[in-house]
Backbone as XML, in Angstrom:
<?xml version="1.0"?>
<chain id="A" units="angstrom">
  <residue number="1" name="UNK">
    <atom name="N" x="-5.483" y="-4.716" z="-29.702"/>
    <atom name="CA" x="-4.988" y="-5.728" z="-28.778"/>
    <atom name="C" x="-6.172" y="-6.594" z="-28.329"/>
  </residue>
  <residue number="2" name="UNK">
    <atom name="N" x="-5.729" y="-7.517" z="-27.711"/>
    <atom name="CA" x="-7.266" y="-8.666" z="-27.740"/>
    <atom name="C" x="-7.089" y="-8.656" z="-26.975"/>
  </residue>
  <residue number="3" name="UNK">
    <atom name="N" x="-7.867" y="-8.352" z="-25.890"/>
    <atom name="CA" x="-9.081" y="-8.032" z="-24.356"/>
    <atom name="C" x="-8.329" y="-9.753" z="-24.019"/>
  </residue>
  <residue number="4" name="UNK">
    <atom name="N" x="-9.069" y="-10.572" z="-24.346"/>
    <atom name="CA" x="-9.394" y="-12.306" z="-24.012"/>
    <atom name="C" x="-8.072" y="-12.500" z="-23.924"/>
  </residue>
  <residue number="5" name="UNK">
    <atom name="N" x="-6.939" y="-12.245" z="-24.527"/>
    <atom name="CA" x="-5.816" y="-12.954" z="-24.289"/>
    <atom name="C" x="-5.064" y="-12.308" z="-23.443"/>
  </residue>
  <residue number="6" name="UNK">
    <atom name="N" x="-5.127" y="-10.709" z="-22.845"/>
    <atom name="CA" x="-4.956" y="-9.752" z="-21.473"/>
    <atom name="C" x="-5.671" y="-10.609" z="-20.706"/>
  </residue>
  <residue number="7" name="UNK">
    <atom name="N" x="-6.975" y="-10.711" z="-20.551"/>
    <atom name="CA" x="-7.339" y="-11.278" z="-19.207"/>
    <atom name="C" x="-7.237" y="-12.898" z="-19.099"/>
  </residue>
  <residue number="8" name="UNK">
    <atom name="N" x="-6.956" y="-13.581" z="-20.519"/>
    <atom name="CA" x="-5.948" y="-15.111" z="-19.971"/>
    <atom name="C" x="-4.855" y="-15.203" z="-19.119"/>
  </residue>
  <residue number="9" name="UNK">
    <atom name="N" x="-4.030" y="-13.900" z="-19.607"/>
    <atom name="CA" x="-2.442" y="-13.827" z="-19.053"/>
    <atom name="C" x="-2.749" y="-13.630" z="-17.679"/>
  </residue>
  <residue number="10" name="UNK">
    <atom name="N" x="-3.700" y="-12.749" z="-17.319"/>
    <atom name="CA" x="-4.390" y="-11.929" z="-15.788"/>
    <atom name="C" x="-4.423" y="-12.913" z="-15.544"/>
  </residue>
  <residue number="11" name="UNK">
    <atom name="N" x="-5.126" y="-14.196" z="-15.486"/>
    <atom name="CA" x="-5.653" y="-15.381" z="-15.058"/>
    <atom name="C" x="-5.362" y="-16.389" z="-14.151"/>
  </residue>
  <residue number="12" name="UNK">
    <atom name="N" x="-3.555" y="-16.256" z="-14.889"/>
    <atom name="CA" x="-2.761" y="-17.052" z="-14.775"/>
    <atom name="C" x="-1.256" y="-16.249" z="-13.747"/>
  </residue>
  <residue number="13" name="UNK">
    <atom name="N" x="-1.608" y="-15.064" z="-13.459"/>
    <atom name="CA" x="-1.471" y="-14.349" z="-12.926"/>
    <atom name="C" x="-1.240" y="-14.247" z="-11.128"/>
  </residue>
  <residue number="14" name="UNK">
    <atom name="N" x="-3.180" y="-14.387" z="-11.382"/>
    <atom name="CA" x="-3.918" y="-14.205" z="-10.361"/>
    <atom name="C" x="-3.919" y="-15.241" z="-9.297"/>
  </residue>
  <residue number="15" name="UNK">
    <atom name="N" x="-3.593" y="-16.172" z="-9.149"/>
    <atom name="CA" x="-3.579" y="-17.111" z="-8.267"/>
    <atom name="C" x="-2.142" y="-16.945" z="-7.231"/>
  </residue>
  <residue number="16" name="UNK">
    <atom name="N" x="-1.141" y="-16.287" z="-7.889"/>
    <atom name="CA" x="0.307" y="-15.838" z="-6.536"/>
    <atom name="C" x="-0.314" y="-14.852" z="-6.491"/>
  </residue>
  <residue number="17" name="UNK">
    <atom name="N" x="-0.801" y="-13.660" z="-6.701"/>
    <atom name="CA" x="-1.655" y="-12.593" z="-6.146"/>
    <atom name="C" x="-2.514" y="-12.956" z="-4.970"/>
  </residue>
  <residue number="18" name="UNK">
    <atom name="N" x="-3.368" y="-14.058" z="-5.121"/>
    <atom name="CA" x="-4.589" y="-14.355" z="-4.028"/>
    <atom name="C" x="-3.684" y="-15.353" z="-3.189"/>
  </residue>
  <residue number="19" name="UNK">
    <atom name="N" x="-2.457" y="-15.961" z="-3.236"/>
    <atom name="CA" x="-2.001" y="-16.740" z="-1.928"/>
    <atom name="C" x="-1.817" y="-15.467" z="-0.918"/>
  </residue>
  <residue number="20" name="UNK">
    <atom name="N" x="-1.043" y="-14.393" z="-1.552"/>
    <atom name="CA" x="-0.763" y="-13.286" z="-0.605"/>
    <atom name="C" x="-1.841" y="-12.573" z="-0.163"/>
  </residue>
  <residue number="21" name="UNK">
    <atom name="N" x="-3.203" y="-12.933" z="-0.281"/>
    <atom name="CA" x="-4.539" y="-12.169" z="0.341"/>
    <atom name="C" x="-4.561" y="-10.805" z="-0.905"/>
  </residue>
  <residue number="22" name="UNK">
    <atom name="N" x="-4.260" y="-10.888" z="-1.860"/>
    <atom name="CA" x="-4.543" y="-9.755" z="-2.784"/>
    <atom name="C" x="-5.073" y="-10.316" z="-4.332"/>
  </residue>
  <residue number="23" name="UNK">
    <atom name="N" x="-5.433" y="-9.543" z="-5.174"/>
    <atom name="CA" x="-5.878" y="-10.114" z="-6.379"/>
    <atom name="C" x="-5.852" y="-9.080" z="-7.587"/>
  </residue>
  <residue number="24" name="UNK">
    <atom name="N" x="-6.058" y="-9.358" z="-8.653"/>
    <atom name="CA" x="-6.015" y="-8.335" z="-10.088"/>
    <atom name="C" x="-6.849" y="-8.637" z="-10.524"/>
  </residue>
  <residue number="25" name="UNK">
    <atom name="N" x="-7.378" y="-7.070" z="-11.274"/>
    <atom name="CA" x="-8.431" y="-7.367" z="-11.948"/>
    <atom name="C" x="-8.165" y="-6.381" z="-13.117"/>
  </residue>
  <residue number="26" name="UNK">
    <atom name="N" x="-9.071" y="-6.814" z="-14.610"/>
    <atom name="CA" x="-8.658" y="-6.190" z="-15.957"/>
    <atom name="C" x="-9.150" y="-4.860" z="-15.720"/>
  </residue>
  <residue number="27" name="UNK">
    <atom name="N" x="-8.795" y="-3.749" z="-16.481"/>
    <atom name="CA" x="-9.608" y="-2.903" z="-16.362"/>
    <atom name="C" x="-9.553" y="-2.244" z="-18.044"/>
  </residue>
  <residue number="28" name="UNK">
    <atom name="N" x="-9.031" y="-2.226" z="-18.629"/>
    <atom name="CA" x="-9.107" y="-1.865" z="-19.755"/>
    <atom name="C" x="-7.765" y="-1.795" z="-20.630"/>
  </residue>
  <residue number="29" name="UNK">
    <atom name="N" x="-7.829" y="-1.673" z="-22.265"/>
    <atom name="CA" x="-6.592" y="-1.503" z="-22.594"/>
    <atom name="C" x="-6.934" y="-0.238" z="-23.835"/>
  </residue>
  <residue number="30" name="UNK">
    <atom name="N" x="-5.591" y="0.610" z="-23.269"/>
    <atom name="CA" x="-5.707" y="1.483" z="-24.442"/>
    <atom name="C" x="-4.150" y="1.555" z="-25.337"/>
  </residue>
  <residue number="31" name="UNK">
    <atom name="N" x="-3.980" y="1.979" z="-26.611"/>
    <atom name="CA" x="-3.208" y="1.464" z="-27.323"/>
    <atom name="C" x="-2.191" y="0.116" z="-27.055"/>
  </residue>
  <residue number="32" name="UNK">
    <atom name="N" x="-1.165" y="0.626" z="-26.255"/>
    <atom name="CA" x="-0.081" y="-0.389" z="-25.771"/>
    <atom name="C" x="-0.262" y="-0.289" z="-24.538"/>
  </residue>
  <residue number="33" name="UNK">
    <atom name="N" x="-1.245" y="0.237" z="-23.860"/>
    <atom name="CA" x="-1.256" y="0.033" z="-22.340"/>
    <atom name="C" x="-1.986" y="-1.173" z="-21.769"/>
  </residue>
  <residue number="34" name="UNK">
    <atom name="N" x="-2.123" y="-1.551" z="-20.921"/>
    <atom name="CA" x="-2.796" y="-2.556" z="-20.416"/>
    <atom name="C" x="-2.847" y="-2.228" z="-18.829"/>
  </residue>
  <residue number="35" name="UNK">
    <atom name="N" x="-4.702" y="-1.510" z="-18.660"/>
    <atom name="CA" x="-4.627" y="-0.908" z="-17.086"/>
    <atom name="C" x="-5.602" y="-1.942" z="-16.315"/>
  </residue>
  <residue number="36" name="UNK">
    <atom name="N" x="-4.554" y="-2.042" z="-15.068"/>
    <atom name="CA" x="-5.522" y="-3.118" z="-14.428"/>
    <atom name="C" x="-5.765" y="-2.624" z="-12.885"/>
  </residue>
  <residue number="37" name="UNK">
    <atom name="N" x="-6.297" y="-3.364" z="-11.957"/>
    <atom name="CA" x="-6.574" y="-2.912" z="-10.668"/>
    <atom name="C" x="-6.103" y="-4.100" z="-10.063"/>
  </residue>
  <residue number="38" name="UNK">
    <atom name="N" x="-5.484" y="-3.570" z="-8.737"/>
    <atom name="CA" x="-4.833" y="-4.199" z="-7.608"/>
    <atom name="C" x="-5.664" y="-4.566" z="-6.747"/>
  </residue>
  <residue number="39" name="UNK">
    <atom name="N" x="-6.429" y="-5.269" z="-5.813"/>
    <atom name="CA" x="-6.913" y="-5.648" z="-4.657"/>
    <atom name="C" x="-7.045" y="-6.060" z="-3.458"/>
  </residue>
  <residue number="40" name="UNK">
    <atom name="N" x="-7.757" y="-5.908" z="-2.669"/>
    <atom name="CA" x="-7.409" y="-6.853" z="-1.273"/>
    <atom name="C" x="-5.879" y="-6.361" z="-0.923"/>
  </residue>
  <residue number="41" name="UNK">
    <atom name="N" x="-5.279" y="-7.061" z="-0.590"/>
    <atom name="CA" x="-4.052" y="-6.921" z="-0.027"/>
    <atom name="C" x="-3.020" y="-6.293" z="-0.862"/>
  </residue>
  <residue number="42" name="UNK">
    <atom name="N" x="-3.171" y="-6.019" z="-1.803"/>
    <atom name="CA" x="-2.200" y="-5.893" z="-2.873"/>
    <atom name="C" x="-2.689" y="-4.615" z="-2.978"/>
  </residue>
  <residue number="43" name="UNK">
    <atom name="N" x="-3.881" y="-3.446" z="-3.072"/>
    <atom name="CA" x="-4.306" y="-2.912" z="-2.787"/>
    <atom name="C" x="-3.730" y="-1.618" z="-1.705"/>
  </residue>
  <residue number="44" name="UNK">
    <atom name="N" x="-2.597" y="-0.740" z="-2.144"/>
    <atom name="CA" x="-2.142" y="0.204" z="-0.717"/>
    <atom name="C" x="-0.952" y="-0.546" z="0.034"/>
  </residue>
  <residue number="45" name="UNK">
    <atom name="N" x="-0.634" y="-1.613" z="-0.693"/>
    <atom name="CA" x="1.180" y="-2.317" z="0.036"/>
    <atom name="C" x="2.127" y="-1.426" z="-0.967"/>
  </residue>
  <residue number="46" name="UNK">
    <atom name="N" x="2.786" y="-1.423" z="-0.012"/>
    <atom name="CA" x="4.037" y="-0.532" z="-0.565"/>
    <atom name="C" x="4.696" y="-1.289" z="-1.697"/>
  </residue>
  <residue number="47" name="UNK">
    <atom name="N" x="5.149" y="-2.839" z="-1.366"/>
    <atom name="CA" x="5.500" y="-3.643" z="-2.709"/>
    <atom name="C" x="4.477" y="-3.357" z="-3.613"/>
  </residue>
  <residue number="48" name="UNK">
    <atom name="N" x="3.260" y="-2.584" z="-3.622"/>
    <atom name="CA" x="2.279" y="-3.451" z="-5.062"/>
    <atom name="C" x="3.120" y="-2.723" z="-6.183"/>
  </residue>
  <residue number="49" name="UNK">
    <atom name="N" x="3.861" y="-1.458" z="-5.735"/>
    <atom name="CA" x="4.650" y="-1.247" z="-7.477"/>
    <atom name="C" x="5.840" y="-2.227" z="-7.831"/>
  </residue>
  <residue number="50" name="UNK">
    <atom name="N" x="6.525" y="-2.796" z="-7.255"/>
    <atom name="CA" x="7.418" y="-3.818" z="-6.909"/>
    <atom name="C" x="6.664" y="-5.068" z="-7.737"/>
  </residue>
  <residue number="51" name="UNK">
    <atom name="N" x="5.792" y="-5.280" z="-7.456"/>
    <atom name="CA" x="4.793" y="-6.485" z="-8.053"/>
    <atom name="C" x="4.240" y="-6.071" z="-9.682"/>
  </residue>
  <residue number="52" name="UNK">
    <atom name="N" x="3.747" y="-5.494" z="-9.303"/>
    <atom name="CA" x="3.478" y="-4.690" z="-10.788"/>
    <atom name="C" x="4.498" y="-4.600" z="-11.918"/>
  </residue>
  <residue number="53" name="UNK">
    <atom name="N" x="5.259" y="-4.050" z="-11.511"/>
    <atom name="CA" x="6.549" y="-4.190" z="-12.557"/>
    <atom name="C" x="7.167" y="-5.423" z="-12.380"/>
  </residue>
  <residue number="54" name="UNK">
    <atom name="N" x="7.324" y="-6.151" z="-11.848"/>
    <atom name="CA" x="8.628" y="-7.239" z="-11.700"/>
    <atom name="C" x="7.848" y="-8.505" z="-12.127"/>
  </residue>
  <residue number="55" name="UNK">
    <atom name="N" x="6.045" y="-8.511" z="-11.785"/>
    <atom name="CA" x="5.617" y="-9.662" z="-11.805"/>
    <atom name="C" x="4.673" y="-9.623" z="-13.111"/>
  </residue>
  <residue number="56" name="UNK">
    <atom name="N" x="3.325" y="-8.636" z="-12.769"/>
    <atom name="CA" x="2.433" y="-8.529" z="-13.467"/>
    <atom name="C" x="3.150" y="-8.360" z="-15.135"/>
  </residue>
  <residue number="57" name="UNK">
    <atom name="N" x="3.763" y="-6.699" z="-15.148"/>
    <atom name="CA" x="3.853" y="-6.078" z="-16.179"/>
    <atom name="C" x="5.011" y="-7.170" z="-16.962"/>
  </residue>
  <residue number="58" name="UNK">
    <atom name="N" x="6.067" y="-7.961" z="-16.367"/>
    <atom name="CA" x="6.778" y="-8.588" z="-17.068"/>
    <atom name="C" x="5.934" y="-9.972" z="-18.079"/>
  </residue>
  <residue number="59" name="UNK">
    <atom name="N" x="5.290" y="-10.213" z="-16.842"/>
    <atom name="CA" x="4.901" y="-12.015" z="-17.633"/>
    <atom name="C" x="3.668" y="-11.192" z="-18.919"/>
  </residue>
  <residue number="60" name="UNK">
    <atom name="N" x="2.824" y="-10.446" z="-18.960"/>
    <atom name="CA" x="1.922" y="-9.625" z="-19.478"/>
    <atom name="C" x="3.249" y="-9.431" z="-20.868"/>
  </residue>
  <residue number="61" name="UNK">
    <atom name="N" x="4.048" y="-8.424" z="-20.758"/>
    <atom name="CA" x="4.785" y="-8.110" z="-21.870"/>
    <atom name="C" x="5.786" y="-9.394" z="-22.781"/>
  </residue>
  <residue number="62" name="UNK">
    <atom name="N" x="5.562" y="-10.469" z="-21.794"/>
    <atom name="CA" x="6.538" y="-12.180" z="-22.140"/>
    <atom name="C" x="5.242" y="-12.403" z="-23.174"/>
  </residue>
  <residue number="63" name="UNK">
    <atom name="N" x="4.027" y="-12.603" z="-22.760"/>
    <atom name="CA" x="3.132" y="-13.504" z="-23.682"/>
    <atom name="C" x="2.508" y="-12.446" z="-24.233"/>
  </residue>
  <residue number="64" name="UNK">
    <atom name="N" x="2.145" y="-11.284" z="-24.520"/>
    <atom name="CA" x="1.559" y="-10.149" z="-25.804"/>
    <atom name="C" x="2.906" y="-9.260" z="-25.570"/>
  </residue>
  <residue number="65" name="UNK">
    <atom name="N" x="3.711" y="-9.579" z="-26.754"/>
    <atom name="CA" x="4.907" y="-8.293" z="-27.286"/>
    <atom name="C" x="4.423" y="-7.471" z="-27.577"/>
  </residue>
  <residue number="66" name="UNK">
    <atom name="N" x="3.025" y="-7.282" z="-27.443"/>
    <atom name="CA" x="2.265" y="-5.897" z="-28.304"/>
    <atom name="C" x="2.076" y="-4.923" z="-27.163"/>
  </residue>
  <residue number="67" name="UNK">
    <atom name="N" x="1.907" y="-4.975" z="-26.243"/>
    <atom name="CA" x="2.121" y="-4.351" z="-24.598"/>
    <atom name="C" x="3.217" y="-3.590" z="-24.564"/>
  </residue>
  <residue number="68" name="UNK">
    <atom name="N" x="3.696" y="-2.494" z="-24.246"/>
    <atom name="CA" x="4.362" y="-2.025" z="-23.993"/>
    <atom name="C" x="4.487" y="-1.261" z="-22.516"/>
  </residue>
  <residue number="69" name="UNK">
    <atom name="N" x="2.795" y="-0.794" z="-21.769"/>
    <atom name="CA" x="3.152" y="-0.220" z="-20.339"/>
    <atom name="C" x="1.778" y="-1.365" z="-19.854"/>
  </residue>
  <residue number="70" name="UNK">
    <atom name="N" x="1.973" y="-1.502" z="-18.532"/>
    <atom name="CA" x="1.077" y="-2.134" z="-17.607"/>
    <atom name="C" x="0.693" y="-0.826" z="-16.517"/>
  </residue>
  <residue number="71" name="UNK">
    <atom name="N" x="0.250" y="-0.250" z="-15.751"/>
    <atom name="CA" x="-0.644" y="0.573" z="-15.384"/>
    <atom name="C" x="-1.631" y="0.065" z="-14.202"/>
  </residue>
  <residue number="72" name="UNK">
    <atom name="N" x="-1.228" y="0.422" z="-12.635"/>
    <atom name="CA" x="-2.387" y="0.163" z="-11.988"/>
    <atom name="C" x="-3.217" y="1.477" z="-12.031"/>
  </residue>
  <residue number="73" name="UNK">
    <atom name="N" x="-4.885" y="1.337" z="-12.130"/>
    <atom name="CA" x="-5.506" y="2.473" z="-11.617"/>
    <atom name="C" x="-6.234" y="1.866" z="-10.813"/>
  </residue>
</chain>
């Protein structure tokens, strides 16, 4: 899986993350996973799995079909 085009998608991502005082960051990918980190505000909110799945992990699995789980650690 190509690193550069995970952290394009992150990118584009990241900017409704930081209006809400929170942010993402890459952290690695292993086979079909793609593990990233939550921050700031996003970071310990009860929505961040809510976000994660509905926001991150969807648009992530829209532009690389090769993704199959998204993963905060």
């Amino acid at each position: 899986m190509d690193e550069d085009k995970v952290k394009s998608v992150i990118s584009k991502i990241r900017p409704a993350l930081q209006r809400d005082g929170g942010d993402i960051k890459f952290v690695s990918t292993d086979g079909e996973t793609v593990k990233i980190r939550l921050t700031g505000a996003c970071a310990g909110c009860p929505l961040a799995t809510i976000t994660l799945k509905s926001t991150v992990e969807r648009i992530i699995k829209q532009e690389i079909p090769q993704v199959k789980k998204v993963v905060a650690v």
